[in-house]
C-alpha positions in Angstrom: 0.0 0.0 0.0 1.8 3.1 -1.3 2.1 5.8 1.5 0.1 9.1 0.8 1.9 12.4 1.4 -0.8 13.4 4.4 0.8 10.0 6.1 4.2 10.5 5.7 4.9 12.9 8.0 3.5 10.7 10.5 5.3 7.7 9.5 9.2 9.4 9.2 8.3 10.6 12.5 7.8 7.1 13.3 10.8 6.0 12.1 12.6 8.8 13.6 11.2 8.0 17.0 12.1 4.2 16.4 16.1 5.5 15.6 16.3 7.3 19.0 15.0 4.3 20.8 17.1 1.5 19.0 20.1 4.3 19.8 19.0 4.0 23.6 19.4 -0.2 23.4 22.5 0.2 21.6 23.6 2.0 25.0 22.4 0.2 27.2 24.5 -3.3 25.4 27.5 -1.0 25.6 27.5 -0.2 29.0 26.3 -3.8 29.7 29.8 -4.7 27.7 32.2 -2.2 29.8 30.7 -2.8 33.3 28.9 -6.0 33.3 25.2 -3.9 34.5 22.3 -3.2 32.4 22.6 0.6 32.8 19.4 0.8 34.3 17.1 -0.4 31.6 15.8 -3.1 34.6 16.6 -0.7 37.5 17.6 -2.5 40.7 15.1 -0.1 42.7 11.9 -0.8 43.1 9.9 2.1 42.6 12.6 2.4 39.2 11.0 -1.0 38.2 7.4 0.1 38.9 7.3 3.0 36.6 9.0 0.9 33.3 5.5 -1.0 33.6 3.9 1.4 32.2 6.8 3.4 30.7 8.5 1.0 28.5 4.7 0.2 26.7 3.9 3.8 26.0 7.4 4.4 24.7 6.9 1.2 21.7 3.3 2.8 21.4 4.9 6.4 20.5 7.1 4.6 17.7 4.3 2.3 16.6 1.2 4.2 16.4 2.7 6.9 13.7 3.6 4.2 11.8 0.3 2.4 11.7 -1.7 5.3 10.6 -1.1 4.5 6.7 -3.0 1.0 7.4 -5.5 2.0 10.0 -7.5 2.9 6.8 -10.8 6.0 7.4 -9.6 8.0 10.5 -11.7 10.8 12.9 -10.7 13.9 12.4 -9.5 14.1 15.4 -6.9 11.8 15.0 -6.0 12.4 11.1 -2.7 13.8 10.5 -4.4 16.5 8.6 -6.1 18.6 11.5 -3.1 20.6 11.6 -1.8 22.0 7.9 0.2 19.8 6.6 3.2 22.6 6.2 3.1 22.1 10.3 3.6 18.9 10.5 6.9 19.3 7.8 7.9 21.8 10.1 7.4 19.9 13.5 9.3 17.0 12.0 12.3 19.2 11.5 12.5 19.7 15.0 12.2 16.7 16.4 15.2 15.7 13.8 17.2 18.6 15.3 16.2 17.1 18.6 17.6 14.0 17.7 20.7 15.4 16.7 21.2 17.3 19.6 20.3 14.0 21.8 23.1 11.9 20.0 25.7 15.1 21.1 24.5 15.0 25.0 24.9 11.0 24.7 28.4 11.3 23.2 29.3 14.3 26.4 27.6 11.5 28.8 30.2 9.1 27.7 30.3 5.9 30.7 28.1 8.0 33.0 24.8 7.4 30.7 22.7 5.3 32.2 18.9 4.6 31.8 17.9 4.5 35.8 19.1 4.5 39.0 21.6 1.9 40.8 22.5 2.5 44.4 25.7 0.5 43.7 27.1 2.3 40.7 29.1 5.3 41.2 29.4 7.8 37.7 30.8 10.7 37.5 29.4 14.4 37.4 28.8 15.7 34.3 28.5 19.5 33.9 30.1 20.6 30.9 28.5 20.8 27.0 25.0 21.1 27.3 25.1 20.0 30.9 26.0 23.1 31.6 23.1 25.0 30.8 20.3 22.2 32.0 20.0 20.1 34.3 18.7 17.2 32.1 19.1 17.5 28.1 18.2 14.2 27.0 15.2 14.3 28.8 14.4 18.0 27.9 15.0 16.9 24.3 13.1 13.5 24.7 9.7 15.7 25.5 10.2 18.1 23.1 10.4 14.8 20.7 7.1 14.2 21.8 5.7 17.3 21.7 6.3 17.1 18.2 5.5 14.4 17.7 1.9 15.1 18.9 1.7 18.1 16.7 2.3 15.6 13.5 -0.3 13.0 15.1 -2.6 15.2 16.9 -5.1 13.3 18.7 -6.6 11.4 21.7 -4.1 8.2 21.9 -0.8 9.9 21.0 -1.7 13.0 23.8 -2.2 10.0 26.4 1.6 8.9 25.2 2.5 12.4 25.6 0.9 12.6 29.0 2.4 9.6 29.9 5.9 10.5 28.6 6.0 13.7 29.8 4.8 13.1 33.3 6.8 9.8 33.8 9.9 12.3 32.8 9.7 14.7 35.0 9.2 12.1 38.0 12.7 10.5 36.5 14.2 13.4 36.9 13.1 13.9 40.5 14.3 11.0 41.9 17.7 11.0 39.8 18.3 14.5 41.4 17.8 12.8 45.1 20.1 10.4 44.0 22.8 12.3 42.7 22.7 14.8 45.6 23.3 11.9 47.8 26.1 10.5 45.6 27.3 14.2 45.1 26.8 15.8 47.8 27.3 19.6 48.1 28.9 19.8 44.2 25.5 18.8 42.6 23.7 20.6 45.7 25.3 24.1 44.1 24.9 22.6 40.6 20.9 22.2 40.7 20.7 25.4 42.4 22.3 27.1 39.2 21.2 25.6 36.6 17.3 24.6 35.3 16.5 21.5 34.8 14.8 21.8 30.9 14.9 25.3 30.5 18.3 27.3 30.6 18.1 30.3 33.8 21.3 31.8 31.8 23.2 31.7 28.3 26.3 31.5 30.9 27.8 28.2 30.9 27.6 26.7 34.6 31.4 26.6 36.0 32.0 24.2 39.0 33.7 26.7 41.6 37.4 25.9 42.3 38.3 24.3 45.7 41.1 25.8 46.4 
């Protein structure tokens, strides 16, 4: 079935949100390869665990759903790609491409400290430089913005329940990561977080880690 031009948005979009994902499993099997550990894609905690139940579904919905619009055949309105112009959805795709890109630069400036969750008895190092040092969290910054446009391209009722979803879970990640890390940090990321945002930039400064001496 050949794929109309009102669909393809919806389905590189799709694909695009498939490519991050099969990025984020190609991390995780590298870290698995350099320290033996999962990096968090099963996280040893158990509220960590808890949220992937729903998480991990929502996230192959967000890749799969786009795609399936082509074959779902007559669509409501309020679900067809076309209740936004088309020249939107072009528009919103080239975003969440430049998201991408920027996502595959905050992975490289991770380096070994990328991990997908939380383990009490792994200790990574503190990154603050690159984007780092502007947010708090860029991956997951970028990772919502993905999504935002990802609803824009497939507005609707199901994909703004993924976005919910998404979104929320997210934000609740980043919570708990930043308990974590002050407790792994201590005062260093304490005078980090109070610096810098955590999605939005407070400054165009780059964040500097005072000297100790």
């Amino acid at each position: 079935m050949p794929i109309s031009p009102e669909h393809l948005p919806a389905v590189l979009i799709g694909l695009l949100v498939g490519a991050y994902w099969a990025r984020v499993i190609k991390l995780v099997l590298k870290a698995k390869r350099h320290t033996g550990r999962g990096a968090g894609i099963v996280p040893t905690e158990r509220v960590g665990r808890a949220l992937r139940i729903i998480w991990y579904p929502a996230v192959v919905l967000w890749a799969v759903y786009p795609l399936s619009l082509p074959w779902l055949g007559a669509l409501p309105s309020v679900v067809h790609p076309l209740t936004f112009p088309l020249v939107v959805s072009w528009a919103a795709l080239l975003v969440a491409l430049a998201a991408f890109v920027a996502t595959l630069f905050c992975w490289k400036r991770m380096g070994k400290s990328w991990r997908m969750g939380i383990d009490p008895n792994e200790k990574t190092r503190l990154v603050l430089s690159g984007p780092y040092a502007y947010v708090r969290h860029p991956i997951y910054a970028l990772s919502s913005l993905l999504m935002l446009m990802t609803l824009v391209i497939v507005p609707g009722l199901p994909m703004l329940v993924l976005a919910c979803i998404h979104i929320t879970l997210i934000q609740w990640e980043a919570s708990r990561e930043e308990r974590y890390l002050i407790s792994l940090h201590g005062d260093a990321y304490a005078r980090y977080r109070s610096a810098v945002g955590r999605m939005i930039p407070r400054s165009l400064t780059p964040y500097v880690e005072p000297s100790s001496h």
